[in-house]
DOLUM-263698 format. One record per atom (N, C-alpha, C): z, y, x. Coordinates in steps of 0.2 Angstrom, whole numbers, plus 2048, in hexadecimal, padded with zeros to 3 digits. Each point is the difference from the previous one (the first is absolute). Example, Ala and Ser with C-alpha at 12.3 -4.5 7.8 and 13.67 -1.06 7.14 Angstrom:
% DOLUM-263698
8277E48428008067FC8008068047FC8057FE8018068048038057FC
% end
This chain:
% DOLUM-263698
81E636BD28048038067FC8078018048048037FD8068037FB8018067FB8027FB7FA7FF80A7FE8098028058057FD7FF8068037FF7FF8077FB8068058008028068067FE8048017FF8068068008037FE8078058038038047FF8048047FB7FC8078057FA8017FB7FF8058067FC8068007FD8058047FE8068028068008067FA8018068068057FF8008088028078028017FE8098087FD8018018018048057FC8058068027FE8057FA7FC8088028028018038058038078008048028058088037FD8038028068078047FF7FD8067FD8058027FA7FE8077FE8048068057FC8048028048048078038047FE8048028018068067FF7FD8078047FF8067FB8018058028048067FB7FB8087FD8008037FF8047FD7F68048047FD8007FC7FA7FB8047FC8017FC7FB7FA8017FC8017FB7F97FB7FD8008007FA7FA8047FC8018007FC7F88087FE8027FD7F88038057FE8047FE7F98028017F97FC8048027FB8037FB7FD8008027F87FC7FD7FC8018017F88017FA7FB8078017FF8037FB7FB7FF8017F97FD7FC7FD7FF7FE7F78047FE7FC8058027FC8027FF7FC7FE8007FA7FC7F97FE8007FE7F98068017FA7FD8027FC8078007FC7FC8017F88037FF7FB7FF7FE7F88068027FD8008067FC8097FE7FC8058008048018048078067FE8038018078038058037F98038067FF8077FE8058027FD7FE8077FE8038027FF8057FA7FB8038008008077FD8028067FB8067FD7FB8028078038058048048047FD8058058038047FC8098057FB7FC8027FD8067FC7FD8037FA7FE8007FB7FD8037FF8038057FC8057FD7FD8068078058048038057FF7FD8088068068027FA8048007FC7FF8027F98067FA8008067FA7FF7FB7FC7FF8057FD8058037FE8077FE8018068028058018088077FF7FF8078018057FE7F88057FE7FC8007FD7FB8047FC8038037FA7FF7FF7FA8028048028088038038057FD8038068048037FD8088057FB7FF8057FF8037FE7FB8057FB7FC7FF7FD7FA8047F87FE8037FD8057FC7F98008017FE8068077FF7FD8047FD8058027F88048017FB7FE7FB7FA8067FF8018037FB7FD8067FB8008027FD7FD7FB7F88038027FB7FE7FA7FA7FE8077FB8007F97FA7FE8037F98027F97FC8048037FA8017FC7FC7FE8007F97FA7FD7FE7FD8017FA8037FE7FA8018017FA8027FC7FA7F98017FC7FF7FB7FE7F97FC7FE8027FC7F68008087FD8027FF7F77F97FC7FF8047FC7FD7F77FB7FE8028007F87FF8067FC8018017FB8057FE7F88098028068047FE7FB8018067FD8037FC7FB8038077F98058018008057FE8038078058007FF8048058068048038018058067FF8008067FB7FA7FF8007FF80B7FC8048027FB8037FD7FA8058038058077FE8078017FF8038078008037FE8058027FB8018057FD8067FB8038077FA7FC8007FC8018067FE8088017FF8037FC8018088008048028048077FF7FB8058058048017FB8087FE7FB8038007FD8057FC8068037FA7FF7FE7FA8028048048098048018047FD8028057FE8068028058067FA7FF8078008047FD7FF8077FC7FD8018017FA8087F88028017FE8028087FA8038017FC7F88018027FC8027FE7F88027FF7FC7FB8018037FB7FE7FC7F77F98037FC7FD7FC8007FA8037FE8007F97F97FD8047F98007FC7FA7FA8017FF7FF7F97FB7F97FE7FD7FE7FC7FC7FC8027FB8027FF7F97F97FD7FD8017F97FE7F87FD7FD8027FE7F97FA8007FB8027FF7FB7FE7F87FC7FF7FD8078007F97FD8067FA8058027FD7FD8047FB8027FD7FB8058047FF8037FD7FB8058058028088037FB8058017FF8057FA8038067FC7FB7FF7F98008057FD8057FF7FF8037FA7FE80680080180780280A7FE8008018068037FF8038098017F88007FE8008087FA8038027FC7FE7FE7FA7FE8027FD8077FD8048067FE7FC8057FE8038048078088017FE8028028068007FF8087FE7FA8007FF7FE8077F88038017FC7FF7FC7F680180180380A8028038027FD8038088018038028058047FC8048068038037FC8008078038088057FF8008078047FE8048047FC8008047FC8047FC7FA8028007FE8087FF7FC8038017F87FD8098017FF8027FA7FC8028027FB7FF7FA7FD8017FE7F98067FC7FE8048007FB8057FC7FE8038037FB8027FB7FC8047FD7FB8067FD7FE8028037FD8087FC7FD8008007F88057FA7FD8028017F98068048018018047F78058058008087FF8008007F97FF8067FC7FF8028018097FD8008048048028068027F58047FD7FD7FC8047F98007FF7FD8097FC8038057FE8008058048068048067FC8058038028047FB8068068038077FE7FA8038047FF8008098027FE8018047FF8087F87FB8017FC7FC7FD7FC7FE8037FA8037FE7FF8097FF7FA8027FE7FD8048098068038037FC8008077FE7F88028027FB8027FC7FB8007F97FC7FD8008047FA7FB7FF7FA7FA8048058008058007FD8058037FC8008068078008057FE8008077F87FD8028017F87FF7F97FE8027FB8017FD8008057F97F78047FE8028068058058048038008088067FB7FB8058047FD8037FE7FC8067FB7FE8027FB7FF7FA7F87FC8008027F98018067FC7FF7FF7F98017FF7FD7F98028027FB7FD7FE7F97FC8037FC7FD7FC7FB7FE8067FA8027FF7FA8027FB7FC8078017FD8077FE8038068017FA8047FC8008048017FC8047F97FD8048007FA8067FD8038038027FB8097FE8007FF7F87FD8047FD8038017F77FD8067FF8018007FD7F78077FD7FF8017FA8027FA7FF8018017F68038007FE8068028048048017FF8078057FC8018007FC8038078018048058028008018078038068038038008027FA7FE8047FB7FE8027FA8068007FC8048058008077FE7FB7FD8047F88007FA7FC8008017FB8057FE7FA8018067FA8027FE7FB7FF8007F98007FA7FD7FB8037FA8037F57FD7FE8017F88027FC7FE7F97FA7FE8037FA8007FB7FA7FE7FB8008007FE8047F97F98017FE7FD8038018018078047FA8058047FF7FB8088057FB8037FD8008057FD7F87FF8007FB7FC7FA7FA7FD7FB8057FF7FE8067FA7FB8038027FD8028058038058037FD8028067FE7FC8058037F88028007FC8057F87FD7FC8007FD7FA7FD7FF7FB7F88018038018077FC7FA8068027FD7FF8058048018087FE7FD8077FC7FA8018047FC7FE7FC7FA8007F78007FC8018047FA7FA7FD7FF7FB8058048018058037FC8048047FE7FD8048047FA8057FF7FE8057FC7FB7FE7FF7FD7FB7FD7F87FD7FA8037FD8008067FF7F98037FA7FB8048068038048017FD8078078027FD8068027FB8038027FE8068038088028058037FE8038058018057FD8068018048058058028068078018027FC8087FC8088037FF8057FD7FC8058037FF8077FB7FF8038037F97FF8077FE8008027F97FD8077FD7FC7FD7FC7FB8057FD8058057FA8048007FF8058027FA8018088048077FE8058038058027FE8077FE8058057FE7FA8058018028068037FE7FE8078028038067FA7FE8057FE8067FF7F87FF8047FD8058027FB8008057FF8068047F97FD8037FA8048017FA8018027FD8068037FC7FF8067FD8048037F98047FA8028078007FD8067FD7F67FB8017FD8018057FA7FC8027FF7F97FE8047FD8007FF7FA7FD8017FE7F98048057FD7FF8017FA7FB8017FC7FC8078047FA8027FD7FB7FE7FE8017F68077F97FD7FD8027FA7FE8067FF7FD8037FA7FD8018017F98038067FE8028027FA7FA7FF7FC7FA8058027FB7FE7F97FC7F77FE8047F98068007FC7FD8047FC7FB8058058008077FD7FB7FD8027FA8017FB7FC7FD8037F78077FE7FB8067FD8048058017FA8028087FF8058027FD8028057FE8087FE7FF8027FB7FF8077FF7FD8047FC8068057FC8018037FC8017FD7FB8077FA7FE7FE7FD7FD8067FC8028038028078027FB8048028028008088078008028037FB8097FC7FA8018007FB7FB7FD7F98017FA7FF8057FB8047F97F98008018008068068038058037FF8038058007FD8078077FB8018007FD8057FA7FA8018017FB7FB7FA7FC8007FA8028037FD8077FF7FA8028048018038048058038018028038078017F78058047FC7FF8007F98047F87FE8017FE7FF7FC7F87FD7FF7FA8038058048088007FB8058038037FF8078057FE8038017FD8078058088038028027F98078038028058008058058038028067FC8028048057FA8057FA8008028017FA80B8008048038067FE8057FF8068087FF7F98027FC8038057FF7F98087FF8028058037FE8088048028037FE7FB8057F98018057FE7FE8058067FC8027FF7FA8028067FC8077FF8008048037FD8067FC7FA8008067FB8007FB7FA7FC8017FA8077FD7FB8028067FC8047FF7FB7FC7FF7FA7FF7FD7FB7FF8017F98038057FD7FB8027FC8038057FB7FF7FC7F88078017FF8007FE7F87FC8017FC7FF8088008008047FC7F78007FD7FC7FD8057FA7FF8007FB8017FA7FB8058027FE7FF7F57F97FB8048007FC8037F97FB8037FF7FC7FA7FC7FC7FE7FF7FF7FA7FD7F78038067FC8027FC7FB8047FB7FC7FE8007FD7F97FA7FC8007FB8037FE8008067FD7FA8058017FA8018068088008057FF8038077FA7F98038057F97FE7FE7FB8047F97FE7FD7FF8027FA7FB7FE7FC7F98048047FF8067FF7FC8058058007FE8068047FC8057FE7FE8067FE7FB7FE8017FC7FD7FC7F88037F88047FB7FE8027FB7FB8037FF7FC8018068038068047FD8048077FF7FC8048057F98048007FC8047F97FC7FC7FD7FF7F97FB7FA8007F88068038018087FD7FB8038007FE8018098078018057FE8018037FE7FB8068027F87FE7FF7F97FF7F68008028018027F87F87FF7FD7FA8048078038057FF7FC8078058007FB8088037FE8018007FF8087FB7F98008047FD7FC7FB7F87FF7F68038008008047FD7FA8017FC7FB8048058068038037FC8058067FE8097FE8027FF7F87FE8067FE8048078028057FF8068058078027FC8008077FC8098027FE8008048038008068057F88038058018077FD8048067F87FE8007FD8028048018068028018047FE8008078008098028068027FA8008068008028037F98047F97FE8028007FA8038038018088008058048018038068088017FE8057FD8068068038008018098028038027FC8038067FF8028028078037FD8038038028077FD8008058048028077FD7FC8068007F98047FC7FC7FD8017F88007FB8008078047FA8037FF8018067FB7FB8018007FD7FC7F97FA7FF7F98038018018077FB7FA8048037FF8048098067FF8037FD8028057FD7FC8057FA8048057FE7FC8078038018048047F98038047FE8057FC7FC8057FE8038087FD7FD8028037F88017FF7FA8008037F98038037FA7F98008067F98057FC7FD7F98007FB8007F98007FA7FD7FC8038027F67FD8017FD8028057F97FC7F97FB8087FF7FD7FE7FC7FB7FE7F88028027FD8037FE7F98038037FB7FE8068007FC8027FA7FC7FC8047F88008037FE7FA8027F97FB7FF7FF7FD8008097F97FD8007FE7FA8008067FD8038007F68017FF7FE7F98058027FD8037FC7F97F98027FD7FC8068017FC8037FB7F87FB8008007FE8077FB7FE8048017F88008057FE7FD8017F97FF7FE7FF7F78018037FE8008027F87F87FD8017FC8078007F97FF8027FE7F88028018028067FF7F98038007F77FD8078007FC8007FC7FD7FB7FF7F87FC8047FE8008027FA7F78008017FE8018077FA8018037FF7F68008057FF8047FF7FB8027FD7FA7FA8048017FB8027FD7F97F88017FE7FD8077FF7F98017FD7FB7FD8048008008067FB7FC8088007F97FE8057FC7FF7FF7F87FD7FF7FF7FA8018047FB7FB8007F97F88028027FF8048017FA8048047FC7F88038027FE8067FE7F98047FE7FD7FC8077FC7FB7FD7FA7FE7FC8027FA7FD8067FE7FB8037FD7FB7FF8017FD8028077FC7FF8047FF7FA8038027FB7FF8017FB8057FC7FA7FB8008037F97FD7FB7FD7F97FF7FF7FD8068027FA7FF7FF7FC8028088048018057FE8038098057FD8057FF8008068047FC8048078048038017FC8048098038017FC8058037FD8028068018058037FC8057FC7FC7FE7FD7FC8097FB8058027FA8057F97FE8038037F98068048058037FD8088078028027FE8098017FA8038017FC8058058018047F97FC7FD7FA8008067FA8098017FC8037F98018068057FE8038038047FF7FE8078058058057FD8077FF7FA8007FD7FE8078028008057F78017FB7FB8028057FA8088008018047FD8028067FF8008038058067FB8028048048068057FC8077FF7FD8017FA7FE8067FE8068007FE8027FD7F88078017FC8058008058027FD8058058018048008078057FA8028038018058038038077FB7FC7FE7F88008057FC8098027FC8047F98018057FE7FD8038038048007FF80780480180580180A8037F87FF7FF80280A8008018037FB8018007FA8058037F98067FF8038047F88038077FF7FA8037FF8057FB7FE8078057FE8078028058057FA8048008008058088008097FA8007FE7F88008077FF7FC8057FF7F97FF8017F98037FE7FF7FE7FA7FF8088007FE8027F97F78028017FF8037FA7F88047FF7FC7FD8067FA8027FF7F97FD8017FF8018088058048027FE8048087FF7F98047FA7FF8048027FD8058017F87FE7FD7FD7F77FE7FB8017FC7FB8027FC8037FE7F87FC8048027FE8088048048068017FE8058067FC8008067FF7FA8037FC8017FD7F97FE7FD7FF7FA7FB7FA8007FE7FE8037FD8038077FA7FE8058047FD8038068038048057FF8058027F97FB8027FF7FB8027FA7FC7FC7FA8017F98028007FC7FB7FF8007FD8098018048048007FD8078057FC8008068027FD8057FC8017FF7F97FD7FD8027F97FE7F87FD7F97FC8057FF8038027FB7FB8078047FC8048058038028057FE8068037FB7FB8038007FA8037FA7FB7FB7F97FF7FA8048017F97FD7FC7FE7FA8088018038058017FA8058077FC8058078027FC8037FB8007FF7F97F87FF8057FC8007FA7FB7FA7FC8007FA8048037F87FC8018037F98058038048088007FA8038037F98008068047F98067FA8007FB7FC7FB7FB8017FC7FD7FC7FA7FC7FD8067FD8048077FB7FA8038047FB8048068028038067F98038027FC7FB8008027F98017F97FD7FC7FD7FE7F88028007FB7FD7FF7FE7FC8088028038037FD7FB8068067F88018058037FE8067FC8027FF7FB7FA7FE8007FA7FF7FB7F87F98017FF7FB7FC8007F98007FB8028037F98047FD7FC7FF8017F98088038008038068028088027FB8018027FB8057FF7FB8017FE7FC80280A7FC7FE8017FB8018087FC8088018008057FA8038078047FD80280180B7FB7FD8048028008067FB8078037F98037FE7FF8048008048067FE8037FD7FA8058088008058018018047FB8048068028047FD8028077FC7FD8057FC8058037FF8068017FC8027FA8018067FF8058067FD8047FD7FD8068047FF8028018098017FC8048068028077F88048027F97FD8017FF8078038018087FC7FF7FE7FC8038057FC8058058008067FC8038068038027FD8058058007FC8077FC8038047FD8087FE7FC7FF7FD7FA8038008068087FD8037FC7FC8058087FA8048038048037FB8068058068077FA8028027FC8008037FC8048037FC8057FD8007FF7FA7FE8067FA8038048008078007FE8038038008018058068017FD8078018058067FA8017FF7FA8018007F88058008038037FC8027FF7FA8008057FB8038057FF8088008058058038017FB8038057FE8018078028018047F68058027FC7FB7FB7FA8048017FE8037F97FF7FB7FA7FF8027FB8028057FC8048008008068067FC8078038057FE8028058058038078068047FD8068018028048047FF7FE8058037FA8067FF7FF8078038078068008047FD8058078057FE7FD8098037FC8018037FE8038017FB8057FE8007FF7FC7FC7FF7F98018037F88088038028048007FA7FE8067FB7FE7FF7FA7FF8057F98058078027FC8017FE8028097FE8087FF7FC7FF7FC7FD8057FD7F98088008067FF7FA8038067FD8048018068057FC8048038018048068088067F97FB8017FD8048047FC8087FE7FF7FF7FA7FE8077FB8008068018047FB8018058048048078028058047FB8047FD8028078058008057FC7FF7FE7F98018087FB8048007FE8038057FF8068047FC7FD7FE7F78057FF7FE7FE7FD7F68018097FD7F98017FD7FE8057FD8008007F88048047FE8047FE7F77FA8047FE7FE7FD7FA7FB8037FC8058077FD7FB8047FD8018067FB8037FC7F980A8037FE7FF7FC7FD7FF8047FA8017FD7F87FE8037FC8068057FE7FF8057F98058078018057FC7FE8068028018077FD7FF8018037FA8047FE7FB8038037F98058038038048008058068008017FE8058057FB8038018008038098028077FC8048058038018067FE7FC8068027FC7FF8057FC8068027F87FC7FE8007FC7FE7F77FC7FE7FC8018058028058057FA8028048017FC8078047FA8018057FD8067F77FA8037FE7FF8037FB7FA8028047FB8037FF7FA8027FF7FD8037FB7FB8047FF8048057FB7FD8037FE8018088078008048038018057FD7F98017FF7FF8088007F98048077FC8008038048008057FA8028078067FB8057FA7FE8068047FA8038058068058047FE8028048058078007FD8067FC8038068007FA8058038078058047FE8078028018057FD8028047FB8048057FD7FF8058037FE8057FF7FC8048027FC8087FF8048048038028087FD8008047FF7F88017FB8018058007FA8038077FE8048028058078077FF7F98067FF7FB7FF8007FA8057FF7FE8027FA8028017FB7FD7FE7F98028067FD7FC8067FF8018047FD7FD7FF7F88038017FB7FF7FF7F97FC8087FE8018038047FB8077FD7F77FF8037FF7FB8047FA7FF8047FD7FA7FE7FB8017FD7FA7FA7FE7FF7FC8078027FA8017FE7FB8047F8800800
% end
């Protein structure tokens, strides 16, 4: 897998604000191979749409991933006739590739994609979009397996496709509803630091994009399509299906193994409200139960191996005192990683100490309950000493837990990182991106605080004026 540098977190979804125009807001990809015949109508459709129905400024890219007939003279005389058509030309083949070159290049905020067959009714591309303007998503794709979803297409492409879904769900515990479509759209920023994880180049280059966009705690926003087949398709299916389940095992393998660095993208993208501090509203308290029961249970389990360790060559109360006390180092230790969320070395040695207090206060329910049943029996028996101390036990883990919650590891809402304050009150500042192939002055930056886009009226659309 690819372990190039990411840039780094993102700040905070927000709505991209409308002002002065400028850069386009919206840059559509057309991938295309060999398709002399069809890219013309392509872009005059979707060109006369987006004029007619979009209201920011666009660009519509065609993205030649090096065919040999006439589609790179075709893309030409586009580029040439129509000030909004910008062409681009690689000379290796590949889907993923072409995205991922043009998308790493482009100064549009959003990002999006269509195939050139057009098979995606365009009436659901302002829907596609609107929630990466908004800052309510960071992706979204068109799904043909929704619901409402009118689709047409014959047998065998939709066993496939249905097919395919399934195993994402069963392999990547994937979400989303269909990784095929290819009608998708992505925030410029989120791109930036997601793209140099994608290592296909061809066909499952969507798949493996979302799976770590879901994993990385994305929101991922998805727009019922209706979707015609195109007959005419040159998609090479078992080829096709053959390269994805390869992709699904490699990128299978990479997650199992830990070798993809998520980390880097373990923080959601947005403004998640889990990060912020509310004064009264206790954060994370059913995560913490179940997390703290996990522990708890698993402490407990190693405490009565530990005991009757001890028990056989010392008595109840020196063996009970030495396992309560190696059994609530590992518990205090277990519990600030995976329960309460402490990470790095700050601040352990006092959490220990506060731990071991707490293991005293356990150390004299389970001492006392071993002396009531020594007083109440001369001789009790090794299976009755340890249900004894299992219930005080119980005891002892509610009360752990509330020290632990409430002194141990406190929810300091007031206290919040530089990180989450940001989450909050900044404005999301787009890196400098790199030089566009397609920019016609090369001299244009990007690196304004915030987009500065135009609204548009439909009836506005001057064809002699670069949007």
């Amino acid at each position: 897998m690819r372990t190039e540098p990411s840039p780094g977190n993102l700040p905070a979804r927000e709505h991209l604000p409308a002002g002065t125009a400028g850069t386009p807001v919206l840059d559509v990809v057309i991938p295309v191979y060999n398709e002399e015949k069809d890219l013309q109508p392509c872009v005059l459709r979707l060109h006369d749409h987006l004029a007619r129905t979009f209201p920011y400024a666009f660009r519509i890219t065609i993205a030649d991933n090096a065919s040999t007939d006439a589609t790179s003279l075709v893309a030409a005389r586009l580029e040439a006739e129509i000030p909004e058509v910008r062409a681009y030309r690689l000379e290796q083949k590949g889907r993923g590739r072409a995205l991922r070159t043009v998308w790493s290049t482009s100064d549009a905020p959003i990002l999006a994609y269509m195939d050139v067959d057009l098979s995606t009714d365009l009436n659901a591309l302002l829907p596609l979009v609107a929630p990466l303007i908004s800052g309510h998503s960071d992706l979204a794709i068109g799904s043909r397996l929704a619901r409402s979803s009118r689709v047409v297409r014959g047998a065998k492409r939709e066993f496939i496709s249905r097919t395919y879904n399934l195993i994402l769900r069963g392999s990547l515990q994937a979400r989303f509803s269909d990784a095929q479509c290819g009608f998708k759209a992505i925030r410029r920023d989120v791109a930036q630091v997601l793209l140099p994880l994608v290592e296909d180049t061809g066909w499952f280059f969507d798949t493996e994009m979302l799976v770590l966009a879901e994993r990385a705690g994305l929101r991922i926003h998805e727009v019922p399509v209706d979707w015609v087949d195109d007959p005419d398709s040159t998609v090479h299916i078992v080829r096709t299906a053959t390269d994805d389940l390869k992709g699904v095992w490699r990128v299978g393998r990479a997650l199992a193994t830990g070798s993809l660095p998520l980390d880097r993208l373990a923080r959601p993208f947005g403004d998640d409200p889990r990060d912020r501090g509310i004064s009264g509203v206790p954060k994370g308290l059913a995560r913490q139960l179940v997390g703290f029961c996990v522990v708890g249970a698993l402490s407990t389990l190693f405490y009565l191996l530990l005991y009757s360790g001890f028990r056989t060559f010392s008595g109840s109360q020196i063996a009970n005192a030495l396992a309560l006390l190696v059994s609530a180092v590992a518990n205090t230790a277990a519990n600030r990683r995976l329960t309460f969320g402490v990470r790095g070395r700050s601040g352990a040695v006092r959490h220990q100490a506060q731990g071991l207090v707490v293991f005293g206060i356990g150390l004299a329910l389970t001492s006392g309950s071993l002396a009531a049943l020594n007083a109440a029996t001369t001789d009790p028996g090794h299976s009755t000493e340890l249900a004894v101390l299992i219930a005080a036990n119980l005891a002892a883990t509610v009360l752990r837990f509330l020290l632990f919650r409430a002194w141990v590891f406190p929810d300091r809402t007031g206290d919040m990182p530089s990180t989450v304050a940001a989450h909050t009150s900044a404005a999301p500042v787009y890196a400098t991106a790199p030089r566009s192939p397609y920019d016609d002055n090369r001299n244009r930056t990007w690196g304004d605080a915030t987009m500065q886009m135009q609204p548009v009226r439909p009836n506005d659309h001057d064809s002699r004026n670069a949007r």
